[in-house]
VOBA-1610 file (N, C-alpha, C; in pm, whole numbers, padded with zeros to 5 digits, always signed):
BEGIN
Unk-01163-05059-04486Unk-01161-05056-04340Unk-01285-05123-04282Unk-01400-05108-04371Unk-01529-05171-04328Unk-01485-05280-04247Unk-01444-05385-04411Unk-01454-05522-04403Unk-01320-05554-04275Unk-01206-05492-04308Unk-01159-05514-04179Unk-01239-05555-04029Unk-01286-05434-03982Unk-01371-05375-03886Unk-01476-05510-03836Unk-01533-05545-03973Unk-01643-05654-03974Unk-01570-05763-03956Unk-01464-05788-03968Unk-01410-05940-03972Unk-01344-05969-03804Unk-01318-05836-03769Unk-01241-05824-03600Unk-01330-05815-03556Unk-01483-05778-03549Unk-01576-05788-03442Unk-01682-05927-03420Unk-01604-06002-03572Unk-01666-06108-03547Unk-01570-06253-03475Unk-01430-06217-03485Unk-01371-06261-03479Unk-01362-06240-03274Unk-01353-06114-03225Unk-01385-06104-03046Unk-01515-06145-03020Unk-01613-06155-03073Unk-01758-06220-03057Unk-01726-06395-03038Unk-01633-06424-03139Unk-01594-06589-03107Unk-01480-06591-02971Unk-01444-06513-02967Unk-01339-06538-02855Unk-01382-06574-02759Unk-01505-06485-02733Unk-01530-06408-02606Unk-01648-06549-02589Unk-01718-06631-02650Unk-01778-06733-02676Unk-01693-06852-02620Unk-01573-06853-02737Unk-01498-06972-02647Unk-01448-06951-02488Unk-01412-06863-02462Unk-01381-06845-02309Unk-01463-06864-02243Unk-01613-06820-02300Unk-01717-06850-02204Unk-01741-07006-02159Unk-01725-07107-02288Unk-01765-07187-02289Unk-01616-07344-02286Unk-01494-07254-02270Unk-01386-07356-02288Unk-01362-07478-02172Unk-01498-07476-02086Unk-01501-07593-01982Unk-01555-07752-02074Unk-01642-07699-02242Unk-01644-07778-02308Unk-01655-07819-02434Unk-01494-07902-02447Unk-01421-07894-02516Unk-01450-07976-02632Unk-01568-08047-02676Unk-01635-08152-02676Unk-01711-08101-02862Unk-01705-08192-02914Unk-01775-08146-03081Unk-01925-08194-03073Unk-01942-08291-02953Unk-02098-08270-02918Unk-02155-08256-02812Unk-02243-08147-02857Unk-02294-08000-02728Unk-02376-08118-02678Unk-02425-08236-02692Unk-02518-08292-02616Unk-02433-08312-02482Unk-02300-08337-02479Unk-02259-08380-02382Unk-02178-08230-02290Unk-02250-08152-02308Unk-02204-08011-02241Unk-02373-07926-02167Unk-02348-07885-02059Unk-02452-07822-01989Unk-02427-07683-01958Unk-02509-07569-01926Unk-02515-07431-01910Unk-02570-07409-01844Unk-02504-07319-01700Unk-02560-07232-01623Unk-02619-07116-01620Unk-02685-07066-01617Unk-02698-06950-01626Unk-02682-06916-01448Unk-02598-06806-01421Unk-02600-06765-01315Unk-02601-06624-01288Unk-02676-06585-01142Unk-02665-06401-01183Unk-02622-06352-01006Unk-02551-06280-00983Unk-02494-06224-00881Unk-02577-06160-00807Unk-02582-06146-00656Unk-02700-06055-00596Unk-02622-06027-00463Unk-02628-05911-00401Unk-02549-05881-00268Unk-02652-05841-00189Unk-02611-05889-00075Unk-02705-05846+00051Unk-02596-05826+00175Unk-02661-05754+00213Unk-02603-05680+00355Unk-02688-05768+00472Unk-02610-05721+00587Unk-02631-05841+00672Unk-02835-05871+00742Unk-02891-05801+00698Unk-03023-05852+00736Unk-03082-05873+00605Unk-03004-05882+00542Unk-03057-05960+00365Unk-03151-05844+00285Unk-03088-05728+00295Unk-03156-05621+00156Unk-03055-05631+00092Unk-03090-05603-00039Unk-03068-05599-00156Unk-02957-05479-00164Unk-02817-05512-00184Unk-02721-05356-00211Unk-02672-05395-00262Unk-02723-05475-00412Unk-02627-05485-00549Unk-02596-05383-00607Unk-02707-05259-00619Unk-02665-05198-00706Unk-02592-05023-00609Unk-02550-05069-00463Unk-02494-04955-00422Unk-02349-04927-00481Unk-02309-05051-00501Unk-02140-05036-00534Unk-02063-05088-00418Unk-02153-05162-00322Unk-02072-05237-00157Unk-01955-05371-00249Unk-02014-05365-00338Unk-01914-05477-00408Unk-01868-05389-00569Unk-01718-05384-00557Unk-01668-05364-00688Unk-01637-05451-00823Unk-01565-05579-00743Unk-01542-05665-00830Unk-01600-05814-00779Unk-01616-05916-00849Unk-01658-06074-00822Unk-01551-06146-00897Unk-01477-06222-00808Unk-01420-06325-00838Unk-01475-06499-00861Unk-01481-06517-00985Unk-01577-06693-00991Unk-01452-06826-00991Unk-01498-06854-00903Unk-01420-06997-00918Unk-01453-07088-00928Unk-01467-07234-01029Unk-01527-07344-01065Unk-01466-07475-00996Unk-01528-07513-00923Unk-01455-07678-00852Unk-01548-07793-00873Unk-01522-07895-00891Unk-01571-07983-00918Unk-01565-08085-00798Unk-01595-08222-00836Unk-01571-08334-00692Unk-01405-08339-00697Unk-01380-08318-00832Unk-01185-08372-00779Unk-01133-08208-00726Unk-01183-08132-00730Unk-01090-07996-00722Unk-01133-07897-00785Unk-01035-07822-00784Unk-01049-07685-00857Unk-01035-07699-01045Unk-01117-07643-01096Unk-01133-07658-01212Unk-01051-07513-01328Unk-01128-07443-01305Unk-01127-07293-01316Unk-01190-07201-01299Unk-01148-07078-01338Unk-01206-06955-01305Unk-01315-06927-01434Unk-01394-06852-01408Unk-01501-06796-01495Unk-01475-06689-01559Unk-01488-06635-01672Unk-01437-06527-01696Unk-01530-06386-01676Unk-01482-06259-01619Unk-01559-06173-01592Unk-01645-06140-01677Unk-01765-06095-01621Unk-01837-06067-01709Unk-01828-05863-01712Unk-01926-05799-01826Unk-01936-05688-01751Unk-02087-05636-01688Unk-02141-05704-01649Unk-02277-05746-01545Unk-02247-05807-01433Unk-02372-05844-01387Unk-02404-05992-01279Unk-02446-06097-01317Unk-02446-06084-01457Unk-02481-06230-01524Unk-02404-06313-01564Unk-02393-06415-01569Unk-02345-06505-01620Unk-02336-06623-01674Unk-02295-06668-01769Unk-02382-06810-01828Unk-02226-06903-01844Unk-02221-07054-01764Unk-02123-07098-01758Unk-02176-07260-01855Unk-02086-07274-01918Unk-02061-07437-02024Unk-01963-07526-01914Unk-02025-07659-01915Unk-01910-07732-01820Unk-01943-07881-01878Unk-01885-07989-01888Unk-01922-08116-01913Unk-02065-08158-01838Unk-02201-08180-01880Unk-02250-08238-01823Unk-02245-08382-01725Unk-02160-08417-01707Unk-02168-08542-01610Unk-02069-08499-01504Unk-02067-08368-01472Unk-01959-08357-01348Unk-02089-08227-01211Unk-02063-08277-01069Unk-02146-08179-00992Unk-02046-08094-00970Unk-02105-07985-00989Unk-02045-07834-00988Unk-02010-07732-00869Unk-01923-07694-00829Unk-01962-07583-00669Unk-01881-07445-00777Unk-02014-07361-00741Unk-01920-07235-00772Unk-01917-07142-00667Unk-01785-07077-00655Unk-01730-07016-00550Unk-01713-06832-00582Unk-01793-06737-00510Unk-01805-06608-00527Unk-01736-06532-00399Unk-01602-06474-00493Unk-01556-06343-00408Unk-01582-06224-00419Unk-01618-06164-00361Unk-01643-05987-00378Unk-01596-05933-00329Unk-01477-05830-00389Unk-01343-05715-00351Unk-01242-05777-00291Unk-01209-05897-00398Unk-01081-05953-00356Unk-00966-05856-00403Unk-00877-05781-00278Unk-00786-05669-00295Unk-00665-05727-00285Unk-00586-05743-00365Unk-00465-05769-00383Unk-00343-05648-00278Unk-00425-05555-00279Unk-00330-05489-00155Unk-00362-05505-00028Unk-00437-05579+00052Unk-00446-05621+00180Unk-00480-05812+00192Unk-00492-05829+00068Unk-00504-06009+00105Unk-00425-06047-00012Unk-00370-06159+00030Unk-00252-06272-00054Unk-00353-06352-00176Unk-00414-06340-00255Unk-00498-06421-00370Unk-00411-06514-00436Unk-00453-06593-00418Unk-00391-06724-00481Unk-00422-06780-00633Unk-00304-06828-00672Unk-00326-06876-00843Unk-00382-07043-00770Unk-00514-07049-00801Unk-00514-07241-00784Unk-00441-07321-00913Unk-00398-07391-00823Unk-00356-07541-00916Unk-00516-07658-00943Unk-00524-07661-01102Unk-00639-07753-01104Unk-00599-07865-00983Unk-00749-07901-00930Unk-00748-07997-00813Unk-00721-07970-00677Unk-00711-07844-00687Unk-00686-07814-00516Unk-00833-07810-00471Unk-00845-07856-00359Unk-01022-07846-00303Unk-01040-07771-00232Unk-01160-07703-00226Unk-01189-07622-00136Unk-01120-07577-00011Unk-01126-07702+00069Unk-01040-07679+00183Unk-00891-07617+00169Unk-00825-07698+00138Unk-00677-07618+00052Unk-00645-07519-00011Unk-00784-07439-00068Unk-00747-07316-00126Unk-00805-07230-00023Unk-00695-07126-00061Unk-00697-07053+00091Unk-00662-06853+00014Unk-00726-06806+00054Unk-00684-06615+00060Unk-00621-06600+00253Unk-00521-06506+00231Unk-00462-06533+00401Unk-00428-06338+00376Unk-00466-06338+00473Unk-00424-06155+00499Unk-00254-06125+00496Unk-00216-05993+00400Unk-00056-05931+00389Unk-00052-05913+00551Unk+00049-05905+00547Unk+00176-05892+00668Unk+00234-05777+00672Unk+00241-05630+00752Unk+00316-05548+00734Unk+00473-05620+00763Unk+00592-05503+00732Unk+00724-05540+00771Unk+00748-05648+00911Unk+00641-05592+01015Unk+00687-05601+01122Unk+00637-05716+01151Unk+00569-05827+01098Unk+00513-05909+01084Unk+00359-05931+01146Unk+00278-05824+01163Unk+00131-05816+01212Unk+00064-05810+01060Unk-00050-05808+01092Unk-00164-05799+00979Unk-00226-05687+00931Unk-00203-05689+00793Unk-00296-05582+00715Unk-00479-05578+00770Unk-00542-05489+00832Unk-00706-05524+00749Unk-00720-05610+00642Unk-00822-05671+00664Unk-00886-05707+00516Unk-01005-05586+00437Unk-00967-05622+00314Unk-01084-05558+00257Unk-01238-05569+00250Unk-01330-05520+00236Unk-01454-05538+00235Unk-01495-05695+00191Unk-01458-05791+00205Unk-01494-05900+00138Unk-01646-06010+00112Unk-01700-05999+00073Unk-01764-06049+00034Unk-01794-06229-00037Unk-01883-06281+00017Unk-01845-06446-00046Unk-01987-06507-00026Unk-01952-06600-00110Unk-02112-06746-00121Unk-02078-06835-00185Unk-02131-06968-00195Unk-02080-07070-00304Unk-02233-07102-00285Unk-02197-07193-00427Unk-02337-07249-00505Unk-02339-07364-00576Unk-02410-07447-00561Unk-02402-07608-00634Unk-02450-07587-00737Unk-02364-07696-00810Unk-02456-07651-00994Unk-02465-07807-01016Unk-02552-07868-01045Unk-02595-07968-01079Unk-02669-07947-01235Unk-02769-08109-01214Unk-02827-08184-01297Unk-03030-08081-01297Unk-03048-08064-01109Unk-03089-07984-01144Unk-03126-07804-01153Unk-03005-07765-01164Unk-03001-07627-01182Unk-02908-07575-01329Unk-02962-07651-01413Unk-02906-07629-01555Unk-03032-07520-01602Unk-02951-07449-01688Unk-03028-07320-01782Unk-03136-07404-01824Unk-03296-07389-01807Unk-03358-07464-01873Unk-03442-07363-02030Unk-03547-07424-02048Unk-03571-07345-02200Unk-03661-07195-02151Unk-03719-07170-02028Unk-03754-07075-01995Unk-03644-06936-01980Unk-03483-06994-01972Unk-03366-06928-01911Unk-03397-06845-01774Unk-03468-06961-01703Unk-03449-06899-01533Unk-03291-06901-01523Unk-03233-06843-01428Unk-03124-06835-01354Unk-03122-06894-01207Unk-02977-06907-01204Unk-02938-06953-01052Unk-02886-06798-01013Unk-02927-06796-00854Unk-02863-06655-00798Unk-02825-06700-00718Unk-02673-06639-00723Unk-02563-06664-00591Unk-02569-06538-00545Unk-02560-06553-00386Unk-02634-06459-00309Unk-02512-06381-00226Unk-02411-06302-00257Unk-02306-06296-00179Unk-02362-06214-00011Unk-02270-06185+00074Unk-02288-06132+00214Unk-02116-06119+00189Unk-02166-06013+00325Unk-02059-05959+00370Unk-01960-06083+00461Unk-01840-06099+00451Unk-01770-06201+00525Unk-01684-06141+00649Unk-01672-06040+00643Unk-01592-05949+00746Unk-01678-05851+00860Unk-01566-05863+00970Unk-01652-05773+01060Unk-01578-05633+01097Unk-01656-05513+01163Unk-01570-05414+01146Unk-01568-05421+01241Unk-01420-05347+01337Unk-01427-05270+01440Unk-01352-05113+01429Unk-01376-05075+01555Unk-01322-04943+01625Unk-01345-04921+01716Unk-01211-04854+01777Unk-01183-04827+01940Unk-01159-04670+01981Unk-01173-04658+02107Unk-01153-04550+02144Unk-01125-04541+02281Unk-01019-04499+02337Unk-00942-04499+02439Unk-00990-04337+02508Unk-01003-04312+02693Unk-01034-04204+02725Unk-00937-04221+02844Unk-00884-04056+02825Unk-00802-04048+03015Unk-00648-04185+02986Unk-00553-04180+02850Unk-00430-04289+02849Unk-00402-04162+02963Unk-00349-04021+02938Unk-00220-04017+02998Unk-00304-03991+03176Unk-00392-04017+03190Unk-00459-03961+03355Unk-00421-04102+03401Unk-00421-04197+03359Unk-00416-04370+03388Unk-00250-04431+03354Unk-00182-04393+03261Unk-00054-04438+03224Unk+00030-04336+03259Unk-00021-04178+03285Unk+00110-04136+03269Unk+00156-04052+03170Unk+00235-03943+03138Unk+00256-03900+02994Unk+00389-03921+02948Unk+00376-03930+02854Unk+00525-03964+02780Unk+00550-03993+02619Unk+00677-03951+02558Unk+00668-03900+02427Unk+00681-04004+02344Unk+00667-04169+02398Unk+00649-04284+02355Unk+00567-04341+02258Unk+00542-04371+02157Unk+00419-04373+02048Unk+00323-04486+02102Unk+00182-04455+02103Unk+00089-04589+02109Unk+00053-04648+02025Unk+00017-04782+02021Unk-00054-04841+01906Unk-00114-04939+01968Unk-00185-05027+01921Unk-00292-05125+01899Unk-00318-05218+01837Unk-00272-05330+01918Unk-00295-05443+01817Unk-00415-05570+01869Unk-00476-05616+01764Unk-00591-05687+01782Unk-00578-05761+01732Unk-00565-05918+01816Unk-00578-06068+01780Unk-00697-06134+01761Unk-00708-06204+01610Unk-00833-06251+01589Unk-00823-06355+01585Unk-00921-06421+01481Unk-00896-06562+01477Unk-00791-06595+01354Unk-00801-06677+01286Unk-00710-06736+01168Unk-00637-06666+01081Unk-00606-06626+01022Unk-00512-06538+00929Unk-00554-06564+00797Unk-00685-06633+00734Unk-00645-06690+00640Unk-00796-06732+00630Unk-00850-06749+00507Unk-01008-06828+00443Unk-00976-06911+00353Unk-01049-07054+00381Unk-01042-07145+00275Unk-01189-07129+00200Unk-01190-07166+00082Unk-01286-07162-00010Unk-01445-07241+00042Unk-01403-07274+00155Unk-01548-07330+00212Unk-01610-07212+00326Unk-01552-07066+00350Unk-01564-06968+00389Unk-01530-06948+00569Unk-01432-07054+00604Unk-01389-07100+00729Unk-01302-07045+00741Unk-01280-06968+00859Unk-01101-06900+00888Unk-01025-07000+00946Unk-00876-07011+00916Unk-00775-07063+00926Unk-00663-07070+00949Unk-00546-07134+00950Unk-00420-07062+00944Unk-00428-07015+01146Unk-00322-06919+01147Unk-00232-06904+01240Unk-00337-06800+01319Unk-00330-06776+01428Unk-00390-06627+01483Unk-00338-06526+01418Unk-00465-06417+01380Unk-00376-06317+01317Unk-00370-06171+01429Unk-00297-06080+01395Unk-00238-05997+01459Unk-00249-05845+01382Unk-00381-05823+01395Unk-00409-05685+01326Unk-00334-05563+01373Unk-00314-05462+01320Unk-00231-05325+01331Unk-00300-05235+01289Unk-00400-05194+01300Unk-00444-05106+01260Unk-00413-04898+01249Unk-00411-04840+01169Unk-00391-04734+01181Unk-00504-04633+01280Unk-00406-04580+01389Unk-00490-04472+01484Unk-00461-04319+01489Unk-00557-04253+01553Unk-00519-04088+01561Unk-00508-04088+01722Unk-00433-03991+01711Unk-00393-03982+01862Unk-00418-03830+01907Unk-00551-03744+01978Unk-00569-03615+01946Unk-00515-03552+02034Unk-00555-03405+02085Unk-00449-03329+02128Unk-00470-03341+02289Unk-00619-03422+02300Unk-00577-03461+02449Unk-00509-03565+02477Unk-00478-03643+02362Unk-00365-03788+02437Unk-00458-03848+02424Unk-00562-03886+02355Unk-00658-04031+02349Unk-00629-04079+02231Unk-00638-04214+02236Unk-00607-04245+02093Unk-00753-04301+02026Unk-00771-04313+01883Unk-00904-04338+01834Unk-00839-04431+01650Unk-00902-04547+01669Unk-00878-04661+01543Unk-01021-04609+01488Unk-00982-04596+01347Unk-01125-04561+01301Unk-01142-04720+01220Unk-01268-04775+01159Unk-01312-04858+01196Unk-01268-04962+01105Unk-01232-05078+01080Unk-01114-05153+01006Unk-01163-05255+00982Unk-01181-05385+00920Unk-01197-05515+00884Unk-01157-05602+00905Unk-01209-05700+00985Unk-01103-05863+01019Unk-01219-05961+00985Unk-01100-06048+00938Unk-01184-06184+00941Unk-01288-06238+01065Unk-01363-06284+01003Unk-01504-06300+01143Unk-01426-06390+01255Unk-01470-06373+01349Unk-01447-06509+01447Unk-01530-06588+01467Unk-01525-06730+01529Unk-01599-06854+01521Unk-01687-06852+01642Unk-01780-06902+01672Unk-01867-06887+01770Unk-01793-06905+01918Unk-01676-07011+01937Unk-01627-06998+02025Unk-01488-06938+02024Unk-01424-06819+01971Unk-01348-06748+01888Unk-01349-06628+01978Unk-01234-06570+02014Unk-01311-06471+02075Unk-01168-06324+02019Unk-01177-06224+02050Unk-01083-06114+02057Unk-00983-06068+02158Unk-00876-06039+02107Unk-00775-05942+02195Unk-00743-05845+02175Unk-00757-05742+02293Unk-00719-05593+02243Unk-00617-05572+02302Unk-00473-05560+02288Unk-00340-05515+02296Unk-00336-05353+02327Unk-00260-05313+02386Unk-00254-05153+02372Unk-00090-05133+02415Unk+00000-05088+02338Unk+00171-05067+02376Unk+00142-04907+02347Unk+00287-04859+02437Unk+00353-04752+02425Unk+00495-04774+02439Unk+00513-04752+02282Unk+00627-04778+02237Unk+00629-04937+02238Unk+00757-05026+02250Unk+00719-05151+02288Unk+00678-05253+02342Unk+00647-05156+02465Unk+00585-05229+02589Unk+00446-05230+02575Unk+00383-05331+02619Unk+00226-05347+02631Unk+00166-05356+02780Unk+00090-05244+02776Unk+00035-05196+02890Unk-00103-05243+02973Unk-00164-05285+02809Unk-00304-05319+02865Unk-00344-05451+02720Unk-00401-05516+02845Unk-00450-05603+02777Unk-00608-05639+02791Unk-00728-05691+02725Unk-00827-05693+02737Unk-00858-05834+02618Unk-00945-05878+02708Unk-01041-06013+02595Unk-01232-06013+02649Unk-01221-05917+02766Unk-01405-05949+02786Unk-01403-05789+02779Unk-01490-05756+02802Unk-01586-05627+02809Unk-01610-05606+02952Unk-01718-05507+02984Unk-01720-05455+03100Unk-01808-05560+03205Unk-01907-05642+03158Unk-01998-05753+03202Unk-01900-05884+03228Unk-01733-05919+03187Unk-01730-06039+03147Unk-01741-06119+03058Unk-01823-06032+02915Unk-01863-06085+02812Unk-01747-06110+02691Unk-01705-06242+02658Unk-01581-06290+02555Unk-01626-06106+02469Unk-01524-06072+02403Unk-01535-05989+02276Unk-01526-06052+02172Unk-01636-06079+02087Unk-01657-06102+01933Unk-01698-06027+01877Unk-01691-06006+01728Unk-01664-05949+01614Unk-01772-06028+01562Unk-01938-05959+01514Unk-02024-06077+01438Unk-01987-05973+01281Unk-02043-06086+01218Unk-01977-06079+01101Unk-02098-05959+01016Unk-02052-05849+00963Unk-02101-05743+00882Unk-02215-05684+00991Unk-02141-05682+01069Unk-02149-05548+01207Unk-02026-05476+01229Unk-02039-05317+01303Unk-01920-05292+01349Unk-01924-05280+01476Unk-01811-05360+01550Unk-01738-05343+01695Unk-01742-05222+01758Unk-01780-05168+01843Unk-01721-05054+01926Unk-01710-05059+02039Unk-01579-05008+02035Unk-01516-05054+02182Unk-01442-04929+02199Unk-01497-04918+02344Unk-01489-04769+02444Unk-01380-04777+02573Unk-01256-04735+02541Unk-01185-04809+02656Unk-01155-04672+02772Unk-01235-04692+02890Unk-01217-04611+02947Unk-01111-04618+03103Unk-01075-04543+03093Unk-00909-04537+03183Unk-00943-04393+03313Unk-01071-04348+03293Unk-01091-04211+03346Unk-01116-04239+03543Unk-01132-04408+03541Unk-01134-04403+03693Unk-01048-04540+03742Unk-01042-04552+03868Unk-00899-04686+03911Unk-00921-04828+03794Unk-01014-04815+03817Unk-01024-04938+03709Unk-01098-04952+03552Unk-01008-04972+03432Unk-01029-04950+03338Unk-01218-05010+03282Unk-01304-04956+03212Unk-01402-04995+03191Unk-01420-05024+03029Unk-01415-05142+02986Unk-01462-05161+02845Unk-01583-05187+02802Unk-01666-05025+02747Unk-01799-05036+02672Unk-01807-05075+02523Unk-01895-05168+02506Unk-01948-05240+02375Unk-02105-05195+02308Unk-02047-05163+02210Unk-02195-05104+02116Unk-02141-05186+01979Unk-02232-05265+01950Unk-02289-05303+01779Unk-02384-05272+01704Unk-02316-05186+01591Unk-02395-05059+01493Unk-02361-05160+01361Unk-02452-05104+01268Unk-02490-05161+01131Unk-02351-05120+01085Unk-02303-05158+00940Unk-02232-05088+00878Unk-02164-04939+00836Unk-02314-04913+00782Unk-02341-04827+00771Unk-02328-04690+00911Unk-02342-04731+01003Unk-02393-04642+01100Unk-02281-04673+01239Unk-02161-04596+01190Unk-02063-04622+01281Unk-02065-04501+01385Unk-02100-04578+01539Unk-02134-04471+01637Unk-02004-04391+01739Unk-01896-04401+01681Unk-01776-04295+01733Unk-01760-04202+01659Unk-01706-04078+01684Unk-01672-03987+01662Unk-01572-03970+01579Unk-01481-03953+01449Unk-01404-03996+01413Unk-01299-03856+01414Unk-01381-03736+01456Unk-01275-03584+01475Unk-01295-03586+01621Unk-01310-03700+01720Unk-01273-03685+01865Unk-01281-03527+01855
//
């Protein structure tokens, strides 16, 4: 059983070698180069929360000048050491908590470029938008000079948060609408539906749905959810139906001010209905430090 034992652990030691290194395919290593690369997360004023767990998984993707090349294989660290033909410039592309249950992940076809490869947010039945998940992203050039040298410095790809949060809170629906046994909901138009690998939203307007509580005074409250960022001149819509009809609509705040979503902040938005004319208050809190009430 030893020798068994000894012959299979040497035998996943080569595997796990060639996968690392199957970008080159080549019988001389002169003409093959190595990255060493190591993962690092920062939250949006740039501390260090690699090791909180804000990121579960990293997705690596390898593109070259013609396209997409391949994927990297996971490691079980933040390290990583990549083999690729030396005579090609390198972009490597970092996802963090790419969720297959709220975003569409795509198989690339070698050669798709950046622009063309795209993650686009699920669709409930009704055809609005899932949240996205916590997502996370960065890309990184790998050249001639950021090869593993004999010291084994590393390259660090630096991920951030790519998403912004919000949450709402509605005061005084039935003193302002009225009461009735009609269901409310909430829908919020962002920008694109969709990220291409150069970290740009895209695609169609999307049409968030988020899940709300509705308490026993009749207010309703979205606790706090994820959308793709919007663009500097990008702005938000807040929808509000009962039942199918849409009652209220909103795109500025109480000043006039467009509503945006900055990216790895959360939104709060205070919709108040308690006098003739509706008032929308805006507060932006860290992540971490979401300032509504979530047991109204």
């Amino acid at each position: 059983m030893s020798f068994f034992y000894k012959h299979i652990c040497f035998f996943m030691l080569g595997m796990g070698l060639l996968l690392l290194f199957y970008g080159c395919v080549r019988e001389d290593t002169d003409g093959c180069a190595q990255y060493a690369v190591s993962v690092k997360i920062v939250d949006a004023e740039n501390h260090d929360i690699t090791s909180t767990g804000a990121v579960v998984s990293v997705n690596l993707y390898l593109f070259d000048q013609n396209g997409f090349l391949r994927m990297v294989p996971k490691g079980t660290s933040t390290d990583y050491l990549i083999g690729e033909a030396s005579d090609k410039d390198l972009t490597l592309v970092a996802w963090g908590n790419l969720e297959t249950d709220s975003l569409e992940v795509p198989e690339l076809l070698v050669g798709t470029s950046l622009e063309d490869a795209r993650i686009a947010l699920l669709k409930r039945s009704n055809g609005n938008n899932l949240p996205s998940s916590d997502l996370f992203y960065n890309r990184l050039d790998l050249n001639s000079n950021t090869r593993t040298s004999v010291n084994g410095s590393s390259n660090v790809i630096v991920l951030q948060r790519l998403v912004a949060g919000i949450s709402i809170r509605t005061n005084a629906l039935e003193k302002y609408f009225g009461a009735s046994a009609e269901t409310w909901h909430i829908i919020v138009h962002g920008a694109g539906d969709s990220l291409n690998f150069l970290g740009c939203t895209t695609g169609k307007q999307s049409g968030y749905e988020p899940e709300n509580i509705l308490n026993a005074s009749g207010d309703l409250y979205v606790p706090p959810f994820r959308i793709f960022p919007t663009e500097q001149d990008g702005n938000l819509t807040i929808d509000l139906y009962r039942g199918q009809n849409k009652v209220f609509s909103t795109s500025m705040d109480e000043d006039g001010n467009t509503l945006r979503a900055p990216t790895g902040k959360i939104l709060n938005l205070n919709i108040d209905f308690s006098s003739a004319h509706s008032k929308i208050i805006v507060t932006v809190s860290d992540w971490e430090d979401i300032t509504q009430n979530t047991d109204m």
